[in-house]
N, C-alpha and C positions, 0 to 999 in steps of 0.2 A: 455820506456827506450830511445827509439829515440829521443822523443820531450824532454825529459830533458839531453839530452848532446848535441842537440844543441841550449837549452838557457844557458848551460853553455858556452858553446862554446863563444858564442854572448855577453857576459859579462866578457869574462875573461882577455879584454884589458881594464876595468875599472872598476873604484870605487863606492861602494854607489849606486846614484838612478838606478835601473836596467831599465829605460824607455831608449825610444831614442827618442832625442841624449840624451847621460847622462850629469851633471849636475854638477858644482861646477869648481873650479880653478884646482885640480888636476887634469882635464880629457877635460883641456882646451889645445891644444898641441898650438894655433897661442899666443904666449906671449902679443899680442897688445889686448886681449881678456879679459885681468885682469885690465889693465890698466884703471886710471879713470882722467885724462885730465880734466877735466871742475869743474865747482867753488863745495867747500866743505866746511864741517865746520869739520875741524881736532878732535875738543875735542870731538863732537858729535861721529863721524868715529871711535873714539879710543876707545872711550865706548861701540859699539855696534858693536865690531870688527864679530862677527855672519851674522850681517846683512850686514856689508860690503863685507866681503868674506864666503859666506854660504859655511858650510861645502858640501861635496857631496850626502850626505843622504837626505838633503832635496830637496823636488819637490815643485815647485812654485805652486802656487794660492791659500795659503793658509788665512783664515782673518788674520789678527793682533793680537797678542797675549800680545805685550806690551805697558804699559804706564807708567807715573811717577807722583807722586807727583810734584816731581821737576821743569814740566812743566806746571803747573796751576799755575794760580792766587789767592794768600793768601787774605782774605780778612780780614783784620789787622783794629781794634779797642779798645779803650783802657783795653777792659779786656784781650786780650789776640788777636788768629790770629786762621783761619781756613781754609783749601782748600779739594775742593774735585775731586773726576775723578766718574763721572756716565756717564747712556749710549748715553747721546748729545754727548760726544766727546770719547767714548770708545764704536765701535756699537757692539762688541762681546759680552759685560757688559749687559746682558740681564736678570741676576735674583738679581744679588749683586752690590751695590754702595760702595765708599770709601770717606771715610772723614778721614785728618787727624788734628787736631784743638792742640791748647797750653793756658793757661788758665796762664794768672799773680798770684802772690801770692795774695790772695783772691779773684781774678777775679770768678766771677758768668757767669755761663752757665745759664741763667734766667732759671726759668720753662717751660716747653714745652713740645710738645707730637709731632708724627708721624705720618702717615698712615703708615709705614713700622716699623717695629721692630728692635730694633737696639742691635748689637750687638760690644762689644769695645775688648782691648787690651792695660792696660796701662804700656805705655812704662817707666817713667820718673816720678821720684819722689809723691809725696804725694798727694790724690785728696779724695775727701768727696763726695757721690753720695747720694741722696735723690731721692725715687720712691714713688707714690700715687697709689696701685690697685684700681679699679671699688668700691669699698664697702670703699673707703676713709680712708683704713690703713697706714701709713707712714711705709719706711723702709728707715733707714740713715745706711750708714757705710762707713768707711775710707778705700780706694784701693790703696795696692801698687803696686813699680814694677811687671808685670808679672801677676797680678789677670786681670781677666774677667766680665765682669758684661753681661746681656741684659735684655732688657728691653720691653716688649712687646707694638703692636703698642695699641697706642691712651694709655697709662699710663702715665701721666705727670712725669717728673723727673726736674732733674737740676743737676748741676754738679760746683762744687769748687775747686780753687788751694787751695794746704797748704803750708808751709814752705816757706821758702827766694826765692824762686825760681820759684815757679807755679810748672808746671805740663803738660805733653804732652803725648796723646794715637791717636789710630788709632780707628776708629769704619767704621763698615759692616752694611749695609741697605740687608733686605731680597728683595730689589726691584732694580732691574737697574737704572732704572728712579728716582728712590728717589732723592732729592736734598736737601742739610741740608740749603739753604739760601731760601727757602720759607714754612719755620717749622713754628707753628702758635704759635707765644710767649703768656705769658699770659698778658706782658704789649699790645702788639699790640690788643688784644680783647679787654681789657681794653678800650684803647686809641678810639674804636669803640665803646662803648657802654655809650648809653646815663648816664649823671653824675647821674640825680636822679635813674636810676635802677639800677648803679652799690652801689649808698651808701647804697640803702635798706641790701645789703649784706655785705659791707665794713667799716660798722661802726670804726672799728680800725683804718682805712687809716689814714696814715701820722707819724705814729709811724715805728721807723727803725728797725722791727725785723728781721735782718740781720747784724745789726750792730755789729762789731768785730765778725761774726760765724769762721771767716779764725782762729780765736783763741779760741774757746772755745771748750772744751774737747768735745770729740766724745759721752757721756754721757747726758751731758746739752744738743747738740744738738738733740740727740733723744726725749727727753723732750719736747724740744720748736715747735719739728714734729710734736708732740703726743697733744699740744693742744699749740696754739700762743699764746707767752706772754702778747696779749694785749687782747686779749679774759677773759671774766668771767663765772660765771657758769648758770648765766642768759642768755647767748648769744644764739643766734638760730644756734647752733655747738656741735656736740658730737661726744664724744673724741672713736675712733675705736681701738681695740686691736693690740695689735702689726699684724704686717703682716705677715702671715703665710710662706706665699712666700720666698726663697732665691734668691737674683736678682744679688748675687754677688761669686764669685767661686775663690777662691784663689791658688794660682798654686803649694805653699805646700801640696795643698791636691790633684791637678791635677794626676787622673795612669799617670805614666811612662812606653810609649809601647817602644817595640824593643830598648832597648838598647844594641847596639853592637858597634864595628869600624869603623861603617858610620854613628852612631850620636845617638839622642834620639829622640825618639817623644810623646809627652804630647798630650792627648785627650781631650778634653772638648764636648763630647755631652750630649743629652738626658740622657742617661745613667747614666751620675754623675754629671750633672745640671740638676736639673730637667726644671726649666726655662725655658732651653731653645728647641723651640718648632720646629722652625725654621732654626736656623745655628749651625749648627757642625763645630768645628775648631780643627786644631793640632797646638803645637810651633814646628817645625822642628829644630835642629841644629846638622849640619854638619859639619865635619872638613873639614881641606884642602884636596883639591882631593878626596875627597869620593862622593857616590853619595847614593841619596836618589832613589831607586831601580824604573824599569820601572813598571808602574802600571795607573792603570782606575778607574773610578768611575762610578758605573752603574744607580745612582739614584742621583747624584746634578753636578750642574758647583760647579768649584773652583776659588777661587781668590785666589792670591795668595802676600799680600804684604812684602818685604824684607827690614830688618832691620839691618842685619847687613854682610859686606863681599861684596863677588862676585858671584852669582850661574849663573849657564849657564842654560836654559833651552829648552828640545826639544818635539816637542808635534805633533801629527800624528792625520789624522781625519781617518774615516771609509772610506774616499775616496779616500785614499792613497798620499793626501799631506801632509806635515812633513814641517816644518818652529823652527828654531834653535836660538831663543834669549839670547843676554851676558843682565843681572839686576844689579842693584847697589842698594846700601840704599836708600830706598823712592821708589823704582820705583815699579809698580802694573804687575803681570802676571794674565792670565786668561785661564780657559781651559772648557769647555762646557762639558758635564757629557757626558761617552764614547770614549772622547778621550785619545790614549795611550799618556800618558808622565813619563818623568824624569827630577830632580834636580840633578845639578853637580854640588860642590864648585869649583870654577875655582881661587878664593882668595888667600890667606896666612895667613888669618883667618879665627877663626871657621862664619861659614854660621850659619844665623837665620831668619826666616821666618814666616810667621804664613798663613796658608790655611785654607781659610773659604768654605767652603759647606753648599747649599741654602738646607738641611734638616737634620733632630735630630739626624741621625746616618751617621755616617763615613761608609764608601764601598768602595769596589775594591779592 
C-alpha cells in the first residue's frame, strides 16, 4: 500500500510515460523545449506531425516502425513501373517485403518465379494472372478490385494489365530480404543459354503467342495455357490437367470478421485460401476516428501497407518502449510478432489498410 501511493504520488504532476523525467511537450514546462529553430522540411513535419511532437505515452528508443512507398525509387519501363521497400532500407522488415508495381494496358509481368512466395492485393482495375505448379498445370484467371492471389515460391507466374488503363496492386514477399528487381525472368535464362540447347526445346520460337492476349477472352486464354498455339501433338509436350490448386481468392467470397462502429475486417488465411501457406492478411477499414482495438500477435510480424485516409499508429515492445506514427496512402507500417499495437483513423475518410502476417493463421 505504501509503495503504491507514492508512485502515484510521483506521477500525478504528469502525463503519459511514468519514467523519469517524463516525456512529450505536455510535461515540457521550459517553452524553449518544443521549439525547433534549425532547417526543416515543412511538408515532411506536417505529415508526421507524431514524430514531430510525440505524444507523452511514448518512450524513446524504439526501432522505426515506418516507411513509404512514396520514398523509393520507381523503376519505370515501358510496360508499366515498380518500387519496393525490403529490409536494405527497412531494418525492422525482417520476415515481409513490399512491392508496389502498375502494369499498362496489356503491359506483361514476363514469367518468373521467386525464392519467396508472393503474396498480392489488387488495388485497381483489371489484371489476368497465369501460375505453372511443379507437375506443369496452368492456372489463368482475371483479378479484380480487392481479390488476392499467392503464389508459392519457385512457381512460375506472369501477370497482365486489361482494359484502357492497366492495372496496379501491392504484393508481400514471406522474406525481408526479397527483392523484386533481381527475380530470374524467363527471357534473362533464355538470353543465357546457349541458342542450340535452347532450340532443342523451342522449336516454336518466333511465333507471337501473346499477341493481342490483353484482348482475348479469359476462356481462349486458358486454352492457349493448357497447350501453346504453336505446339502440335507431335511436339515433345503434354498437355496437364487443369490445376487443382486455387491461387486466386476473390474478396466476394472473403468472411467478413467484426463488423461493428469501428470498421470491418476481411480475413484471408489458410483457413479459406487454402494456397496460402505462408501469409495471412486482413483488409481493415475504418471510419473517421475509430480505432481498430489495441491488440498482439503471438506468432507472425505484421506489415502493414495503407491505401486509403490517415491512420495514426502506436506500437509498445516487451521493453516498454512505445513510438506513435501519423501514415498516409502508400506508406508501409511494420510491427514484429508480440508487439502491443493499435490503428486510429485520424483522416475524414473511411481508413483502409491491408495487414499481412508471415504465417497461415491470423492471432492475437
Amino acid at each position: 500500500m505504501g509503495a503504491a501511493m507514492t508512485v502515484s504520488a510521483a506521477n500525478a504532476g504528469s502525463f503519459g510515460n511514468p519514467d523519469e523525467p517524463p516525456e512529450g511537450a505536455i510535461n515540457a514546462k521550459n517553452p524553449a523545449s518544443v521549439t525547433d529553430p534549425g532547417p526543416q522540411d515543412p511538408a515532411i513535419r506536417d505529415q508526421l506531425q507524431s514524430a514531430f511532437s510525440p505524444p507523452p505515452t511514448d518512450v524513446g528508443g524504439m526501432p522505426q516502425i515506418w516507411s513509404s512507398f512514396n520514398t523509393v525509387q520507381r523503376r519505370i519501363q515501358n510496360g508499366g513501373w515498380a518500387r519496393q521497400v525490403t529490409q536494405a532500407d527497412f531494418a525492422i522488415s525482417t520476415t515481409i517485403s513490399g512491392v508496389n508495381m502498375r502494369l499498362t494496358a496489356g503491359g506483361i509481368r514476363e514469367l518468373h518465379w521467386h525464392q519467396a512466395a508472393e503474396w498480392a492485393l489488387h488495388d485497381l482495375r483489371p489484371l489476368r494472372v497465369t501460375v505453372i505448379d511443379p507437375m506443369g498445370r496452368p492456372y489463368v484467371a482475371d483479378v479484380k478490385e480487392g481479390d488476392i492471389w499467392y503464389f508459392p515460391a519457385g512457381y512460375p507466374h506472369s501477370l497482365q494489365g486489361l482494359g484502357p488503363d492497366g492495372c496496379e496492386f501491392v504484393i508481400c514477399f514471406d522474406d525481408g530480404a526479397a527483392s523484386e528487381f533481381n527475380t530470374l525472368l524467363v527471357t534473362d535464362w533464355f538470353a543465357h543459354t546457349p541458342p542450340a540447347s535452347a532450340r532443342r526445346k523451342l522449336r516454336c520460337a518466333g511465333q507471337d503467342v501473346c499477341k493481342d492476349a490483353a484482348e482475348r477472352p479469359l476462356d481462349l486464354s486458358r486454352q492457349s495455357a493448357g497447350r501453346p498455339a504453336c505446339c502440335t501433338e507431335g511436339d515433345d509436350w503434354k498437355r496437364g490437367d487443369a490445376a487443382p490448386t486455387v491461387h486466386l481468392l476473390a474478396s466476394a467470397t472473403s468472411p467478413n470478421l467484426n463488423g461493428t462502429k469501428n470498421g470491418t475486417l476481411q480475413l484471408a488465411d489458410s483457413s479459406t485460401f487454402k494456397v496460402s501457406t505462408t501469409i495471412a492478411a486482413v483488409v481493415q477499414t475504418v471510419p473517421p476516428g475509430a480505432m481498430r482495438a489495441m491488440h498482439w500477435h503471438p506468432n507472425a510480424d505484421e506489415c502493414n501497407i495503407t491505401s486509403k485516409a490517415r491512420p495514426a499508429w502506436a506500437c509498445s515492445t516487451p521493453a516498454r518502449t512505445v513510438l506513435t506514427m501519423d501514415f498516409n496512402p502508400g506508406d508501409i507500417g511494420y510491427v514484429p510478432k508480440n508487439y502491443g499495437h493499435y490503428v486510429q483513423n485520424i483522416g475524414d475518410t473511411d481508413m483502409q489498410s491491408s495487414p499481412c502476417s508471415d504465417t497461415e493463421f491470423s492471432g492475437g
